[in-house]
C-alpha positions in Angstrom: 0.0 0.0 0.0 2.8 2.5 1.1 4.5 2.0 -2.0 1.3 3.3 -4.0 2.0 6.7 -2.1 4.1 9.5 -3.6 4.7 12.9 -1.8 5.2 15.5 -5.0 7.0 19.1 -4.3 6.4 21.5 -6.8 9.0 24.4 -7.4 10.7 23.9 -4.2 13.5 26.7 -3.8 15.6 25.1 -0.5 17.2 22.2 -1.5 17.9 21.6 2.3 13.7 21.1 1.9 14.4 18.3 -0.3 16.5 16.4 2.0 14.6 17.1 5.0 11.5 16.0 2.9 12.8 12.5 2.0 14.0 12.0 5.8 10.2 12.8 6.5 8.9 9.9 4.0 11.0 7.3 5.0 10.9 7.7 8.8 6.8 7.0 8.7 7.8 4.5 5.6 7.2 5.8 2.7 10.0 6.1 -0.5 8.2 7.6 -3.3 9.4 11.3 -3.8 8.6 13.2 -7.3 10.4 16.7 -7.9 8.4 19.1 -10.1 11.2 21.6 -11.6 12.9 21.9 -8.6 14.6 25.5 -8.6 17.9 24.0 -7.7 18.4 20.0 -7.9 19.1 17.9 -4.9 22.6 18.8 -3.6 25.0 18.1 -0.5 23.1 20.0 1.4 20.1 17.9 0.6 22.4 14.6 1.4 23.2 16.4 4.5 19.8 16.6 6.2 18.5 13.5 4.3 20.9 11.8 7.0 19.8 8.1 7.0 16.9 8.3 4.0 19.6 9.3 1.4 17.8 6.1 -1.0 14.8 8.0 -0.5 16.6 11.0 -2.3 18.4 9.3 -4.9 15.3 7.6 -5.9 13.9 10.9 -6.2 11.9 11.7 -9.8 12.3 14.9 -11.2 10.1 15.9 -13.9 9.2 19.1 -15.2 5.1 19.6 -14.6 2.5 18.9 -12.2 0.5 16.9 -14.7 3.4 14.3 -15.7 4.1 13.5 -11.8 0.5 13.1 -11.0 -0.5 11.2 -14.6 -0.8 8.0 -13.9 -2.3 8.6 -10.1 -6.5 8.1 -9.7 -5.9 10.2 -6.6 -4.1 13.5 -6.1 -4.4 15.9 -3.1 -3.1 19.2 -3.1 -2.4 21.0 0.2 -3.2 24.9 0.4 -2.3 27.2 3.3 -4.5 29.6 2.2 -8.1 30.5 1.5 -8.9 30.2 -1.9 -11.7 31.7 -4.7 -11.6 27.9 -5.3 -14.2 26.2 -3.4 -12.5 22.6 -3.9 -13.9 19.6 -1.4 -11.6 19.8 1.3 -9.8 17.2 3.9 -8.3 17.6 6.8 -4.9 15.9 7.7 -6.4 13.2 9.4 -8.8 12.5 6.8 -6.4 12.9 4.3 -4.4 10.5 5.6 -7.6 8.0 5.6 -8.6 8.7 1.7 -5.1 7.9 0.3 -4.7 4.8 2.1 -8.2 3.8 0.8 -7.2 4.3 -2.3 -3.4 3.6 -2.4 -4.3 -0.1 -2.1 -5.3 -0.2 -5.5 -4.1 2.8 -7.2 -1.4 4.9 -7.4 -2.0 8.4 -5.6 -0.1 11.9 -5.4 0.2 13.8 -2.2 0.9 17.7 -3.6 3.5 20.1 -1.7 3.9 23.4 -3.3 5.9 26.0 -3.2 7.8 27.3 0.2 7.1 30.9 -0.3 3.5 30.7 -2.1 2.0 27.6 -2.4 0.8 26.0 -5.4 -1.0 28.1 -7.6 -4.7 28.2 -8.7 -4.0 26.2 -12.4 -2.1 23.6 -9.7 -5.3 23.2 -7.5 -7.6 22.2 -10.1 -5.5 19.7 -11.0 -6.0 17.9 -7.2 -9.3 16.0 -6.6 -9.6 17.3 -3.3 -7.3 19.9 -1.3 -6.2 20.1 2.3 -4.9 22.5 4.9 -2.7 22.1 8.6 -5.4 24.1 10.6 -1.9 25.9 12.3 -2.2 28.7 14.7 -3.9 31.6 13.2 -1.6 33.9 14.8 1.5 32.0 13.3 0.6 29.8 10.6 3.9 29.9 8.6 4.9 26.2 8.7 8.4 24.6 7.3 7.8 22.6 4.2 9.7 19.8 5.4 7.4 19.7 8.9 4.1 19.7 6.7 5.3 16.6 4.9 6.1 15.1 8.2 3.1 16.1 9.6 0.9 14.6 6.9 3.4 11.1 6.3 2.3 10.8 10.4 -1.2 10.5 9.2 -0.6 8.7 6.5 1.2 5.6 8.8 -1.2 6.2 11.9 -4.2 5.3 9.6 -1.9 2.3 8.2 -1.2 1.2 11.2 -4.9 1.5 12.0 -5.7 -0.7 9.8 -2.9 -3.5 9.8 -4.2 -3.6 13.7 -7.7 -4.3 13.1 -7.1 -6.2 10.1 -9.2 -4.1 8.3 -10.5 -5.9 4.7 -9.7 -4.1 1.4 -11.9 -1.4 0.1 -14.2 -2.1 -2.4 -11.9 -1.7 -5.9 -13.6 1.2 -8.0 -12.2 1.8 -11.2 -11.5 5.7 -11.1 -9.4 7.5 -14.4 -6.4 8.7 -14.3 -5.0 12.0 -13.7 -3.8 12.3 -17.7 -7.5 10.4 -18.5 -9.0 13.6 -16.5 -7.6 16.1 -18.2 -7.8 14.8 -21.3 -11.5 14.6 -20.6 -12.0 18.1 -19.5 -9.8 19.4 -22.8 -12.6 17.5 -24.9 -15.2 19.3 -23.0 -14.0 22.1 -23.1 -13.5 22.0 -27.4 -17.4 21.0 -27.4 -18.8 23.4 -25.7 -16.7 26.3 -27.2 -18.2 24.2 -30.6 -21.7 24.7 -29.4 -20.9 28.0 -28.3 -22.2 27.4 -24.7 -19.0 29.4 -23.6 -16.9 31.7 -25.9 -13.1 30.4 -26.9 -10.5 31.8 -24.7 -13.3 33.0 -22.6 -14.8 30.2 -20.5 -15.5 32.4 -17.7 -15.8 30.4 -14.2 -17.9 27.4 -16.2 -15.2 25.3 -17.0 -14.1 25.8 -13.3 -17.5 24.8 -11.9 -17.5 21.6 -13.9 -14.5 20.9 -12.9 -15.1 21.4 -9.5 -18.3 18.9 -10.0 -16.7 16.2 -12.2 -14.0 16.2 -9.1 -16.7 15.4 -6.4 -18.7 13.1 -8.0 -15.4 10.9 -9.2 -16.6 9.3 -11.9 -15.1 5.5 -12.7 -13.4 4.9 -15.8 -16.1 3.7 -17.8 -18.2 6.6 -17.4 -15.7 9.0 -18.1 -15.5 7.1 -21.2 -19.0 7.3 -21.5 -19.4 11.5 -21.3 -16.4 11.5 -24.0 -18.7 9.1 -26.0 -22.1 11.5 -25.3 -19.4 14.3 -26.3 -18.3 13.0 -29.5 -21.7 12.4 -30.6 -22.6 16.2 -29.7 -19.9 17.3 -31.8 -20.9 14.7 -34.8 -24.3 15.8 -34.8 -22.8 20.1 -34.4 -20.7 18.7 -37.3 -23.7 17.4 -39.6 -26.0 20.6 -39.1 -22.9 23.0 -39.8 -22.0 20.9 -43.3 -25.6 20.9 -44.4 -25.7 24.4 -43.7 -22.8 25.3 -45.7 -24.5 23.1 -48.4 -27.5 25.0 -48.5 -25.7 28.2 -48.8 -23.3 26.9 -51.3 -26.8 26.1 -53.4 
């Protein structure tokens, strides 16, 4: 189940955060770490406070977007510091740490980090299924990178450990997309309804962002997601007929 898991930092500036990070993951037993254009690559200084999970960093996966180190996840959880104009569902680390390890034990799922001085951004967030927030003091709320990822990896094993105690059963295996299967999805809706000229190219306005927002809490399975591309393609065959027979008739 662990090995499902991957913590993902985005843009992360210190790369004594990197080090510290992997120490994190591998003293509540996780390994996977994925590094999203990382400002400077790991360095000594990342060895250096790595200390004994230096495996953890030179496993480490650096790619250079959000959506190829989340692509092949059916679960990604973004964490936000802040309040948002998104209104995304939202965990909290404890129940975060109870969804992934639903999930991780038959998918693959992302765990997001952003970066240290603002987060990840709002393109970033709609990208996650769900988001999630260290309720920290309101009064000082500015919390080390490296100590959120602890904090959440602690969830993360308490719940595993939760389970492995009671011998909890296996969820029930749903079939959800992919990240990449998502957004190729909401690309093809998007292209149809510019088509149909519900919303104006270039100009979608908040409607793209509201059915995102909806396609992300209902988490639709596999096979219908293939099924709305299907009722999709047939919109845009049948937009496709009427605009040819128009052009027909005015060609006449």
């Amino acid at each position: 189940m662990l090995e499902n898991i991957r913590i993902v930092l985005v843009n992360t500036s210190h790369t004594g955060n990197i080090g510290s990070a992997a120490r994190a993951l591998k003293t509540m037993g996780l390994s996977s770490l994925y590094l999203v254009g990382p400002l400077t690559p790991p360095d000594g200084k990342s060895s250096a406070l790595a200390a004994g999970a230096g495996d953890v960093l030179a496993n480490a996966i650096i790619v250079p977007t959000l959506a190829e180190a989340i692509a092949d996840c059916s679960l990604v959880i973004g964490t936000s510091a802040r309040t948002r104009t998104l209104s995304w569902p939202m965990l909290t680390p404890r129940e975060t740490g109870i969804k992934i390890n639903e999930e991780a034990q038959h998918h693959k799922v992302a765990l997001v980090f952003g970066r240290e001085s603002s987060g990840l951004n709002n393109d970033e967030l709609r990208m996650c299924d769900f988001h999630t927030c260290i309720e920290a003091n309101p009064e000082y709320s500015s919390l080390n990178l490296a100590a959120a990822v602890q904090t959440f990896c602690y969830e993360i094993r308490t719940d595993f450990l939760n389970r492995q105690r009671q011998h909890l059963p296996p969820n029930k295996v749903y079939d959800y997309p992919l990240a990449e299967d998502l957004a190729r999805f909401f690309v093809h809706l998007e292209s149809t309804l510019e088509k149909t000229s519900f919303i104006r190219k270039n100009h979608p306005g908040a409607v793209m962002e509201k059915l995102k927002r909806l396609v992300n809490r209902a988490r639709p399975e596999a096979l219908e997601l293939n099924i709305l591309r299907g009722i999709l393609a047939s919109i845009e065959k049948h937009h496709d007929n009427i605009q040819r027979r128009s052009k027909n008739k005015n060609e006449e």
